[in-house]
C-alpha positions, 0 to 999 in steps of 0.5 A: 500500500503506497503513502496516499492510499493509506488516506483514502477510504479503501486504505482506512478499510484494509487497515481496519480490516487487518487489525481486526483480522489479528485481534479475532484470532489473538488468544490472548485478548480478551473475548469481548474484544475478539467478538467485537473483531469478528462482528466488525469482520461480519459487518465488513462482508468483503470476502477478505473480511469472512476470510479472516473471520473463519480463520477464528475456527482454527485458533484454541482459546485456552478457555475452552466454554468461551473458545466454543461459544466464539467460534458458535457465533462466528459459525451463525454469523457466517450463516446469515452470509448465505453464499455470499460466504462461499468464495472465502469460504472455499479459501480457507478450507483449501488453507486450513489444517482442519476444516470440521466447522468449515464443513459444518458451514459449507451444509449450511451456504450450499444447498445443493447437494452437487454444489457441495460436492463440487467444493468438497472435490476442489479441495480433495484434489489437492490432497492426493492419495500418499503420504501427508505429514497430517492427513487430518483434513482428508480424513474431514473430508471422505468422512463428509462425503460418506454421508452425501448420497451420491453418484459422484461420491464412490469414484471421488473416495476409491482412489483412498484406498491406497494411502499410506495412512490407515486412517485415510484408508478406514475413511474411504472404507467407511465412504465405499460402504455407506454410498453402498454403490457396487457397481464402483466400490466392490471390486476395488474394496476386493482387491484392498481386503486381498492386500490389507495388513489392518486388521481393522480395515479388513473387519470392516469390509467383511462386515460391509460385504456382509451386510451388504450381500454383494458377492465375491465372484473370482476373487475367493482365493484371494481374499479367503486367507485374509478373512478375520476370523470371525467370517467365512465363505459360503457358496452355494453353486457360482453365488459366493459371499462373505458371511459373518460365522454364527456367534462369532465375536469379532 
């Protein structure tokens, strides 16, 4: 910012909106200076000014009824932006190391569902199957999706079956069996149980497909030595499934 903008209106709003910015995510204010920051951020409406004011959702305050409570009000207030909230919004969910309350937010802006999945596959894409020193926000992220039914879904959350973090993998399980789609997720949930050192993971496929009844056609050899314990296979002619043993514990 040159000498003469600091003078002008643009130049007194940037200012404002920057000491505010800092003040609502100082942990060490008081919290009616915070909440006055944020209002003022709300007030201002500029997409630079929600974006500063959803940066409160990744600051702890050490007191931690007041820390929920704030970031409560910062969340309704967002709320009431509507869409107009949604550029910043998509911003600072590609920004932020966690994103629980952005995704909270991004329900509430976005009422299309498909308009959801749009952002939610923006960010995904740039958190690539692999290794990541915290792979947090993607596991936010297919947990998400799992609970939007969509065609789209199944082929966004596959490719997670192959990261390096359990974490991830259970998520992108979890996502599979929930969108309940065979024609997109048994075969790649097959070649993930015939590969999976977790035990947890290879439980809860069993017990997707299970419950799901898909069967398990050609792939019997290979996944048979890694059932748990407490499944087995049954086959009657060319119909072959996985099936839970009677009272067996898991």
């Amino acid at each position: 910012m040159g000498f003469l903008d600091r003078f002008s209106k643009d130049g007194r709003d940037q200012r404002a909106r920057e000491k505010n910015a800092a003040r609502a995510i100082n942990k060490y204010a008081q919290s009616p200076d915070r909440l006055k920051a944020m209002q003022e951020l709300r007030d201002d409406g500029s997409p630079e000014a929600l974006y500063a004011l959803m940066r409160r959702f990744g600051m702890m305050y050490d007191k931690t009824i007041e820390d929920e409570q704030e970031k409560e009000w910062a969340f309704e207030w967002l709320v009431e932006k509507g869409e107009s909230a949604l550029p910043a919004l998509k911003k600072y969910m590609i920004s932020a190391d966690s994103i629980s309350w952005p995704l909270r937010l991004l329900d509430k802006v976005v009422d299309a569902k498909e308009g959801r999945i749009d952002v939610i596959a923006e960010v995904l894409a740039r958190h690539e199957p692999g290794y990541e020193r915290d792979p947090t926000k993607k596991i936010q992220l297919l947990t998400h999706l799992a609970g939007l039914k969509h065609v789209r879904v199944p082929p966004l959350v596959a490719p997670y079956l192959d990261d390096m973090d359990e974490g991830v993998r259970y998520a992108s399980v979890e996502a599979l069996l929930k969108q309940a789609d065979e024609t997109v997720a048994r075969a790649p949930l097959l070649a993930q149980l015939a590969k999976e050192d977790s035990l947890r993971l290879r439980i809860r496929i069993a017990e997707g497909f299970s419950d799901l009844g898909w069967p398990v056609a050609d792939r019997r050899a290979d996944i048979e030595k890694m059932l748990p314990d407490a499944y087995l296979i049954e086959a009657k002619g060319a119909d072959i499934r996985i099936k839970k043993k009677p009272g067996a514990k898991e």
